[in-house]
MDTraj code that builds the backbone (N, CA, C; nanometers):
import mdtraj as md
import numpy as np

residues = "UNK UNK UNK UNK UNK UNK UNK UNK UNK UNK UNK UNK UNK UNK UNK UNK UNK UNK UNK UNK UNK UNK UNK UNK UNK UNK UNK UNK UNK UNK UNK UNK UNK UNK UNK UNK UNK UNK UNK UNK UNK UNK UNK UNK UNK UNK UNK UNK UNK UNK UNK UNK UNK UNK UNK UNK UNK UNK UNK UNK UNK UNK UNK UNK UNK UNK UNK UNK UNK UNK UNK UNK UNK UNK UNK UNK UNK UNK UNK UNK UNK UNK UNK UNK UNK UNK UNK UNK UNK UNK UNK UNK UNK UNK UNK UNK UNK UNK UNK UNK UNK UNK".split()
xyz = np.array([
    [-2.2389, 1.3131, -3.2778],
    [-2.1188, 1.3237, -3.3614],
    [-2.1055, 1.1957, -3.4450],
    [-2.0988, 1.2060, -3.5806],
    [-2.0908, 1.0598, -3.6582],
    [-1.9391, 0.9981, -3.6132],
    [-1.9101, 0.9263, -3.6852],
    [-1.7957, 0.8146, -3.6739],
    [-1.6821, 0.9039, -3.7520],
    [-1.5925, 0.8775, -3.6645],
    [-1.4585, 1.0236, -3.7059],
    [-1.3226, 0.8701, -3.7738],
    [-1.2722, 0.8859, -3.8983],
    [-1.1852, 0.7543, -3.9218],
    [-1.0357, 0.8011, -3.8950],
    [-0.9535, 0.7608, -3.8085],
    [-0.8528, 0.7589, -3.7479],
    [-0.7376, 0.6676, -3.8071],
    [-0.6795, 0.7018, -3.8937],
    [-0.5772, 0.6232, -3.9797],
    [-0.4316, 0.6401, -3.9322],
    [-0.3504, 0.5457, -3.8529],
    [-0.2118, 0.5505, -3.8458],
    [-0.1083, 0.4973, -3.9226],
    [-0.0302, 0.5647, -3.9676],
    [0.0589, 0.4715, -4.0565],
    [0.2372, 0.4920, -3.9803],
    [0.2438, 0.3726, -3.9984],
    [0.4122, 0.3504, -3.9213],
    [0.4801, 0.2640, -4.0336],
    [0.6143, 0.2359, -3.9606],
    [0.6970, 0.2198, -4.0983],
    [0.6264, 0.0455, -4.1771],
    [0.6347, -0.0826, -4.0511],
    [0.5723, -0.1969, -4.1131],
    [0.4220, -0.2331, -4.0394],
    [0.3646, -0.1212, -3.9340],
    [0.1886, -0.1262, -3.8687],
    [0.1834, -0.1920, -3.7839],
    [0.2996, -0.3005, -3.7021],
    [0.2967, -0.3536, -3.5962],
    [0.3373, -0.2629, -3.4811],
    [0.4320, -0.1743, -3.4726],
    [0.4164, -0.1142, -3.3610],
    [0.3451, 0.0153, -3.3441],
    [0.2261, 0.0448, -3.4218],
    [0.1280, 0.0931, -3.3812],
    [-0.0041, 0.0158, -3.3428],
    [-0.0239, -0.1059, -3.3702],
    [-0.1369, -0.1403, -3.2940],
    [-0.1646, -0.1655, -3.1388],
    [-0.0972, -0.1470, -3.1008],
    [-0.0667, -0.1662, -2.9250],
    [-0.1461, 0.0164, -2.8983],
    [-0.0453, 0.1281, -2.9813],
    [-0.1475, 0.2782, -3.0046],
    [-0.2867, 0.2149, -3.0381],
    [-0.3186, 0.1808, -3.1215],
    [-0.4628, 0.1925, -3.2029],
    [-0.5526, 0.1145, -3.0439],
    [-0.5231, 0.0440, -2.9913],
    [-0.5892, -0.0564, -2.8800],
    [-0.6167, 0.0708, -2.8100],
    [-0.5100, 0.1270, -2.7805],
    [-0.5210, 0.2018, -2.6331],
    [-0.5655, 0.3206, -2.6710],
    [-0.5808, 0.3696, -2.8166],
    [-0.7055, 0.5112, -2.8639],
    [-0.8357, 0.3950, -2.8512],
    [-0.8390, 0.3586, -2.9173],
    [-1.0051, 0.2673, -2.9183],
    [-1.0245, 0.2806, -2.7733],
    [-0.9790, 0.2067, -2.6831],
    [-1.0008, 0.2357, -2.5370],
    [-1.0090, 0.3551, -2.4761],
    [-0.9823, 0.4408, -2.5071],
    [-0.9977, 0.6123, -2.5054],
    [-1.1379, 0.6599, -2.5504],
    [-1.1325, 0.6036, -2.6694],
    [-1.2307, 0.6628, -2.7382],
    [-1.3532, 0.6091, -2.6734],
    [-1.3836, 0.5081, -2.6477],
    [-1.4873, 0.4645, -2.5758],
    [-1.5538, 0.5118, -2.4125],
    [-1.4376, 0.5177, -2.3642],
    [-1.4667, 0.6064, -2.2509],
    [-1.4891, 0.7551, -2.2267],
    [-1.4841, 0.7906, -2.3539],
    [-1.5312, 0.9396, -2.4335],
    [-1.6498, 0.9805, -2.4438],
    [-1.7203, 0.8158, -2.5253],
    [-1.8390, 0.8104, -2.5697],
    [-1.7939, 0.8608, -2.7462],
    [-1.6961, 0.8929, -2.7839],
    [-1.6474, 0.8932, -2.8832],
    [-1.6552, 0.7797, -2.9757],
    [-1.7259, 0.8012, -3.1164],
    [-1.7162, 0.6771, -3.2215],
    [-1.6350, 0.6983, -3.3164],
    [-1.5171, 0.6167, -3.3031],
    [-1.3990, 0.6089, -3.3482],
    [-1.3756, 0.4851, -3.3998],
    [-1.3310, 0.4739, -3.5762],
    [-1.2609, 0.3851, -3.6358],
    [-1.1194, 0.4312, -3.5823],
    [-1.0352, 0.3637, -3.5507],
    [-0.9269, 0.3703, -3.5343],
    [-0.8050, 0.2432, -3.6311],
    [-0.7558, 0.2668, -3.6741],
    [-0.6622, 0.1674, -3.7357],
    [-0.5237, 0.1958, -3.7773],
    [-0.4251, 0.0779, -3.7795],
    [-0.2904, 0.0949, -3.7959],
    [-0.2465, 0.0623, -3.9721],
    [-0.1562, 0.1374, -4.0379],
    [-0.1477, 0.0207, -4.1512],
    [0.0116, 0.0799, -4.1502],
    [0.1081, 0.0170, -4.2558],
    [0.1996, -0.0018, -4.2959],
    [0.2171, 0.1071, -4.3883],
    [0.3129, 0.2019, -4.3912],
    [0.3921, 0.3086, -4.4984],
    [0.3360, 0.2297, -4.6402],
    [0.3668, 0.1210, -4.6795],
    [0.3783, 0.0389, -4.8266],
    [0.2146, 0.0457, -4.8546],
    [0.1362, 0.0331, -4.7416],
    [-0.0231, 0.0424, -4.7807],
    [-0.0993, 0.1490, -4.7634],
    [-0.0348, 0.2302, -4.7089],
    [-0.1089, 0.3687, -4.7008],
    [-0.2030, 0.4216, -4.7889],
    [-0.1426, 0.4242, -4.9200],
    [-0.2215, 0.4748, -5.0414],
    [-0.3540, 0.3869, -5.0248],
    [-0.3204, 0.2581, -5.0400],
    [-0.4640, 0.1646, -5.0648],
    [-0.5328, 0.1931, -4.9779],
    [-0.5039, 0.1827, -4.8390],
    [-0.6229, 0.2429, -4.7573],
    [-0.6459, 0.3488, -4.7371],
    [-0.6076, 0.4563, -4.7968],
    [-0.6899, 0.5813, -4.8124],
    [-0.7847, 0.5885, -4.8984],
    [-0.7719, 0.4905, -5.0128],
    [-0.8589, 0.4901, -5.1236],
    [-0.9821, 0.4020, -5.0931],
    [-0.9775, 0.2906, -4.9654],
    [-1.1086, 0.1981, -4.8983],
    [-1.1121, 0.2608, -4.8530],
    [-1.0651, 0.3122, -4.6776],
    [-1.1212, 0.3303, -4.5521],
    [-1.1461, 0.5017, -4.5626],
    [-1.1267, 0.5577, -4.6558],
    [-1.1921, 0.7510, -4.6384],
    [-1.1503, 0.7948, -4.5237],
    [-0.9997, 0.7773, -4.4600],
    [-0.9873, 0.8117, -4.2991],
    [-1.0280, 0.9845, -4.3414],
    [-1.0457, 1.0704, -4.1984],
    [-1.0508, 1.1923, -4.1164],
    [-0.9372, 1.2441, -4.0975],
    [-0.8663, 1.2041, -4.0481],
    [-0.7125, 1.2013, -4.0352],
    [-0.6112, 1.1235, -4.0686],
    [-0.4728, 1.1860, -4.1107],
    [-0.3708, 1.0619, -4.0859],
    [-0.2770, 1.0854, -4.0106],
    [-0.2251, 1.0308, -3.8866],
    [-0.1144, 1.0567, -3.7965],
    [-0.0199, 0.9738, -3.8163],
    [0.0652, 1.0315, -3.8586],
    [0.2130, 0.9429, -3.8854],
    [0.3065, 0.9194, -3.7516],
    [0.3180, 0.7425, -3.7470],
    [0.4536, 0.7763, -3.6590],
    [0.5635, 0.8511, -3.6766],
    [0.6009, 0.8745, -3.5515],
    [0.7705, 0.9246, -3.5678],
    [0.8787, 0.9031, -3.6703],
    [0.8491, 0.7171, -3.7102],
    [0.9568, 0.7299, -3.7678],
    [0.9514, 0.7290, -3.9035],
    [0.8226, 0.7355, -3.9684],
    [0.7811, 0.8129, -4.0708],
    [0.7526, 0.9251, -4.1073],
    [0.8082, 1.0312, -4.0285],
    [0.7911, 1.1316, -3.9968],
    [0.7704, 1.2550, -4.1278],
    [0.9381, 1.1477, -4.2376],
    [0.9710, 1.2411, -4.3356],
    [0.8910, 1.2244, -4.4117],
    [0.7567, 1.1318, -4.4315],
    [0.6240, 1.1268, -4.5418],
    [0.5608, 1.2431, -4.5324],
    [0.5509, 1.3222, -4.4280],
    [0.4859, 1.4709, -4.4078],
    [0.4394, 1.4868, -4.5367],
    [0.5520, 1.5911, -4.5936],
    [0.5479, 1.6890, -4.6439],
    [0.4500, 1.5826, -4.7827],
    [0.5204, 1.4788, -4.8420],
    [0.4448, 1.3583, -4.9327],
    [0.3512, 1.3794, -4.9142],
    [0.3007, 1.3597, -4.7957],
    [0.1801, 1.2886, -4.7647],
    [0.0562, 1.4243, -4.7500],
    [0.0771, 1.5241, -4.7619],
    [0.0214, 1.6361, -4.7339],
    [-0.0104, 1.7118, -4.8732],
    [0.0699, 1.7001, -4.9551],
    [0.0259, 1.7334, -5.1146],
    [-0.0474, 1.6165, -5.1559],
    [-0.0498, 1.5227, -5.1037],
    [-0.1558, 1.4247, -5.2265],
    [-0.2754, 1.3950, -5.1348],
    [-0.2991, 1.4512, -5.0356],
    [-0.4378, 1.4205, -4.9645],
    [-0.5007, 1.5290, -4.8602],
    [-0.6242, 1.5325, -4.9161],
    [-0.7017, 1.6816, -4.8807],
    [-0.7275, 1.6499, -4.7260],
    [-0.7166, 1.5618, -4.6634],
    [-0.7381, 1.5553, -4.5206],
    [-0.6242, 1.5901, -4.3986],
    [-0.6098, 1.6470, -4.3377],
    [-0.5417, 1.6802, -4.2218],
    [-0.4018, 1.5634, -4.2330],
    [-0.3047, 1.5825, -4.2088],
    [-0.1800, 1.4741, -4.1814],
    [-0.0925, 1.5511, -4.0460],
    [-0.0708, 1.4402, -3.9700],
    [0.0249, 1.5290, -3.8668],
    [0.0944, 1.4100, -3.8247],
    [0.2591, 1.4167, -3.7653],
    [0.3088, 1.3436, -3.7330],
    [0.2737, 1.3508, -3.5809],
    [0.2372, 1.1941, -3.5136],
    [0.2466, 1.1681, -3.3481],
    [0.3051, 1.2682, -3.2777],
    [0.3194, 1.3026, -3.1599],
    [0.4211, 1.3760, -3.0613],
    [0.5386, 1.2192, -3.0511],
    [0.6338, 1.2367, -3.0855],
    [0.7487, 1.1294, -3.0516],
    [0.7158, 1.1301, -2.8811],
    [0.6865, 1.1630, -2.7664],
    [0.7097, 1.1316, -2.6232],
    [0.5213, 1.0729, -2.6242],
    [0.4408, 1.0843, -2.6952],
    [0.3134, 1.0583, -2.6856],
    [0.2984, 0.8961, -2.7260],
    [0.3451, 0.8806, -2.8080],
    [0.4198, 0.8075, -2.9316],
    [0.5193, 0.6706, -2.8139],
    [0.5893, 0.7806, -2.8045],
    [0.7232, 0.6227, -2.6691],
    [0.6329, 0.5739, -2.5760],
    [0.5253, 0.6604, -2.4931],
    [0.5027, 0.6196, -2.4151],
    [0.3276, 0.5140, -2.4280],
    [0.3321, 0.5362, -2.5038],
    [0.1747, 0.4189, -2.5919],
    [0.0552, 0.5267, -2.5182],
    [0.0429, 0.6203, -2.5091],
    [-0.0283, 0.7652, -2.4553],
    [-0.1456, 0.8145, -2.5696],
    [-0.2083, 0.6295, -2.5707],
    [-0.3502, 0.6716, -2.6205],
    [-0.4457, 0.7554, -2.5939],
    [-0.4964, 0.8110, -2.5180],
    [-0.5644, 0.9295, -2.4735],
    [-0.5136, 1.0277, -2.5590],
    [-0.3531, 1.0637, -2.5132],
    [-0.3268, 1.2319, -2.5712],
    [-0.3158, 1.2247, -2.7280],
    [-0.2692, 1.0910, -2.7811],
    [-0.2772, 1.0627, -2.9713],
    [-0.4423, 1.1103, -2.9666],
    [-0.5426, 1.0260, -2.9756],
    [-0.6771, 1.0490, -2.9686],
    [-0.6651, 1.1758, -2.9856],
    [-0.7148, 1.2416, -2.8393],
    [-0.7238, 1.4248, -2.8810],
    [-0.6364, 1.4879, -2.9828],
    [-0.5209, 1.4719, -2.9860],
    [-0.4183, 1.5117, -3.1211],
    [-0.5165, 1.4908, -3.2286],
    [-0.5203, 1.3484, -3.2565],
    [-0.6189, 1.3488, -3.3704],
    [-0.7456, 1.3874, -3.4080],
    [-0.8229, 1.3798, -3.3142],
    [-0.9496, 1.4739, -3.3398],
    [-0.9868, 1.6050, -3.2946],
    [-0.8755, 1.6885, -3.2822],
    [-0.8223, 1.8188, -3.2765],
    [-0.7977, 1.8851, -3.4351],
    [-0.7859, 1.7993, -3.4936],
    [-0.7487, 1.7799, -3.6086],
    [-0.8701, 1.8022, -3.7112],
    [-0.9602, 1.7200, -3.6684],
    [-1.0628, 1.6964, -3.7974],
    [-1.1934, 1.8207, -3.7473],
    [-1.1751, 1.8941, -3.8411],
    [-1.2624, 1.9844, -3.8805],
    [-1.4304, 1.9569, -3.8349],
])
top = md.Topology()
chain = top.add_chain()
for i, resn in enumerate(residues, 1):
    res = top.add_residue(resn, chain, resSeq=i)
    for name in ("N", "CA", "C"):
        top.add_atom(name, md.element.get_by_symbol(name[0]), res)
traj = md.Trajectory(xyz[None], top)
């Protein structure tokens, strides 16, 4: 399986990297090759246009970018499970997300 790119965006990207640690750590014990990364609502665009993610999983509390975020980009978008999400439940984000990519 090639390298699947795993893009999270939250409102300022700090409280998803504590998520992104604990998918990377998932993903490895998978045997899964996973970019995984966090960025900020304000940078989203730019790093869709470098990093070519697979997916984008929005936190919770960006929730209302959905519908945005789903007309301007041909790749999968889904918001976190909010209880997947509270509880830093890297494993079940992971599968969410590559449930996802085609």
């Amino acid at each position: 399986m090639s390298e699947k790119t795993i893009m999270l965006v939250c409102a300022a990207g700090m409280s998803t990297s504590l998520l992104v640690s604990k998918m990377q750590k998932a993903a490895e014990e998978k045997n899964i090759d996973a970019k995984i990364f966090a960025t900020s609502a304000a940078d989203a665009d730019t790093k869709l246009e470098s990093d070519h993610p697979d997916v984008l999983m929005l936190g919770p509390q960006v929730s209302y970018m959905l519908d945005d975020f789903k007309k301007r980009v041909s790749i999968p978008v889904q918001v976190i499970n909010m209880q997947d999400y509270g509880m830093m439940n890297g494993p079940k984000v992971l599968d969410q997300a590559l449930s996802l990519i085609k």
